[in-house]
KOLKOLTI-381284 format. One record per residue (C-alpha): y, x, z. Coordinates in steps of 0.1 Angstrom, whole numbers, plus 5000, padded with zeros to 4 digits. Layout:
<sites>
YXZ
...
</sites>
This chain:
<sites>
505550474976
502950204964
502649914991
499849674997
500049484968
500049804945
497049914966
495349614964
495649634923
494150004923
491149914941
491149574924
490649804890
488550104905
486049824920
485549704884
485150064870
482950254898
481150034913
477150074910
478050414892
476550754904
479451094905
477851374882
480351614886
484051644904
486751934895
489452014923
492552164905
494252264936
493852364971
494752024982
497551774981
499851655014
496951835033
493552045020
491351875005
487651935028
485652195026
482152135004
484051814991
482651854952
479251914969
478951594990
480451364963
478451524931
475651304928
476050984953
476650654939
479450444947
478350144963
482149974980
485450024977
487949915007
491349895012
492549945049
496549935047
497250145022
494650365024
491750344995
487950325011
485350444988
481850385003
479050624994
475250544992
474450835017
476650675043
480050885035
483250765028
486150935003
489450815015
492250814992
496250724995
498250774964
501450924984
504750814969
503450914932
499650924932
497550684903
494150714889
493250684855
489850494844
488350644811
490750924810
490051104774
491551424788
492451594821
494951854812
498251724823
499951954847
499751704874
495751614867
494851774902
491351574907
488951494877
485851244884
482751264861
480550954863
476950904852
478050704819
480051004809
483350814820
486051064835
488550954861
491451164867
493751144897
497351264887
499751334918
503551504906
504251514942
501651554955
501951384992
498351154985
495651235005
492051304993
489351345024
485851225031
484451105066
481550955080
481150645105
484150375119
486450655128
489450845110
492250995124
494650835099
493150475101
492450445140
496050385151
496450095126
497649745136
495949405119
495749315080
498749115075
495748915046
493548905068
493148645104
496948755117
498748515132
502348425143
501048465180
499948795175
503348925162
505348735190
503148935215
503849255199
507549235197
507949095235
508649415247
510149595215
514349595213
514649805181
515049525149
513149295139
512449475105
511949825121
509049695137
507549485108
507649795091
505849985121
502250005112
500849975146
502349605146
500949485111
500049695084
501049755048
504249555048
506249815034
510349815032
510449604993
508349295010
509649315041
512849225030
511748945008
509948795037
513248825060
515248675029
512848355024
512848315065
516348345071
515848565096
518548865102
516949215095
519249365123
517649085152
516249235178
512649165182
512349055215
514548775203
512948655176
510848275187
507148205179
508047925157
510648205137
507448395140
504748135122
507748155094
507448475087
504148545092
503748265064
506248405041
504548775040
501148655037
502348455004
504448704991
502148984993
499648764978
502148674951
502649014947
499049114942
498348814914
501449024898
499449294894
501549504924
505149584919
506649834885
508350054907
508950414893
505750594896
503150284904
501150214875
497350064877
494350254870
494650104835
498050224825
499949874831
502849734854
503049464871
505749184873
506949104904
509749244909
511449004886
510548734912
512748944941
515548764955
517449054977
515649384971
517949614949
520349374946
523649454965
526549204952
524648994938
524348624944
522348504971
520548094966
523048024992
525848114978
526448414999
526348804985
523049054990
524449315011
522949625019
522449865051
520350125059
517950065088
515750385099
516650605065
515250295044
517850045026
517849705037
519049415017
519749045032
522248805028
524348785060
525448425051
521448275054
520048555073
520548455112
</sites>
C-alpha cells in the first residue's frame, strides 16, 4: 500500500496538473471500487473547477469551487495518470476530462481505493484520525498517548488514531535509526526515547518525500516514475543482512505485518 511519502508525491503531481482547471466530463467504468462510488458523482464533479488539493494521512483531498470535496485513497494498487492518451486498460476504472482536453485516468487492479465526494469538516473515514506526524506533533504528544497502551511500541506507531500515515516500511526505519526495540511495550518507552523518534520519523518521511515516495510494487507517481528511497533503507526487507552495528536484521511478524530490527542496537 502507498504510505505518506508516496501520497504526498501523488498530490505533489496532481496539484501541478489540476489545479485552476475546470472537469468537463468524468466516465465511471465500474460500480465502485472497495465500496460504491456515490450516487450523482459524474453530475456534481462535471463542470467545477478544482481549486485545492489536500492530503490528510493517506487520504487525497480534492477541493471543489462549489464547496465539495472528492476524496481519494489509492488502496494497496491505486495511481493516477496525468495526460493519459488512452483509457482502455482493463483496470482504467475512472477517466477525468479537463477543460484543456487533458484526460486523467485512475487505474486500480485491486481495486480496494476509495473514490467519494463530501461536503463540510466531516468524513466518516477521516474523523477518527490522530495528528500529522509533518505537521506541529510532538514527543509529548506521543508519550501521552502510549501511557496507557501495553501492546508494542510499533503496533501503536502504526495505529492511526495515535499519529497518522506512518505505515509499517517507515516505521521500522525510524525504530532502526532510534535504537528502540519494535517489541517494547509502549507504556515503557521515556519522553526523551520519545523526542528521538518523533525526530527520526519526521526526517525520514521527509527524506522519503524529496525521493519522490518509495518504488514499491505497484506505487508509481502520476507521471509514470519511481522514486528512490528505498535504496537508502537500513532494515526493511533485509533479514540477514548486516546491521551498522555489526549485528544481523532479523525479522518477526508483529500484527500480520513483518517487522525488521536488529536485536543487537534495538533496546
Amino acid at each position: 500500500m502507498p504510505e505518506l511519502p508516496e501520497v504526498e508525491t501523488v498530490r505533489t503531481g496532481l496539484s501541478r496538473s489540476w489545479i485552476g482547471k475546470r472537469i468537463d466530463g468524468v466516465e465511471l467504468r465500474r460500480a465502485g471500487l472497495r465500496f460504491p462510488f456515490p450516487d450523482g458523482l459524474e453530475e456534481r464533479l462535471t463542470g467545477q473547477v478544482i481549486t485545492a488539493i489536500r492530503r490528510r494521512a493517506k487520504y487525497l483531498l480534492i477541493d471543489l469551487d462549489n464547496g465539495d470535496i472528492l476524496l481519494s485513497h489509492l488502496g494497496m494498487s491505486g495511481k493516477w495518470t496525468l495526460d493519459a492518451n488512452d483509457c482502455e486498460g482493463k483496470h482504467d476504472h475512472v477517466v477525468i476530462h479537463l477543460d484543456d482536453g487533458s484526460m486523467s485516468v485512475y487505474n486500480d487492479p485491486r481495486r480496494f481505493g476509495v473514490l467519494d465526494i463530501y461536503r463540510g469538516d466531516s468524513h466518516k473515514l477521516l474523523d477518527h484520525l490522530g495528528p500529522e506526524p509533518l505537521e506541529e506533533w510532538t514527543a509529548n504528544d506521543l508519550f501521552q498517548k502510549l501511557q496507557r497502551r501495553k501492546s508494542p511500541i510499533k503496533i501503536c506507531i502504526l495505529d492511526q488514531k495515535v499519529v497518522v500515515g506512518v505505515g509499517n516500511i517507515y516505521v521500522c526505519e525510524a525504530l532502526n535509526r532510534s535504537k528502540i526495540s519494535p517489541i517494547r511495550i509502549s507504556n515503557k518507552i521515556t519522553l526523551k526515547e520519545c523526542a528521538i523518534l518523533v525526530n527520526e520519523i519526521k526526517i525520514i518521511l521527509a527524506e522519503a518525500i524529496q525521493a519522490g515516495g518509495s518504488t514499491l510494487r505497484d506505487f508509481a507517481g502520476v507521471d509514470g516514475t519511481l522514486g528512490y528511497f528505498p535504496h537508502q533503507f537500513k532494515v526493511y526487507d533485509k533479514e540477514g543482512s548486516g546491521c551498522e552495528c555489526g549485528g544481523i536484521v532479523e525479522r518477526l511478524i508483529q500484527g500480520g505485518r513483518s517487522t525488521f530490527w536488529c536485536a543487537s542496537c534495538q533496546k
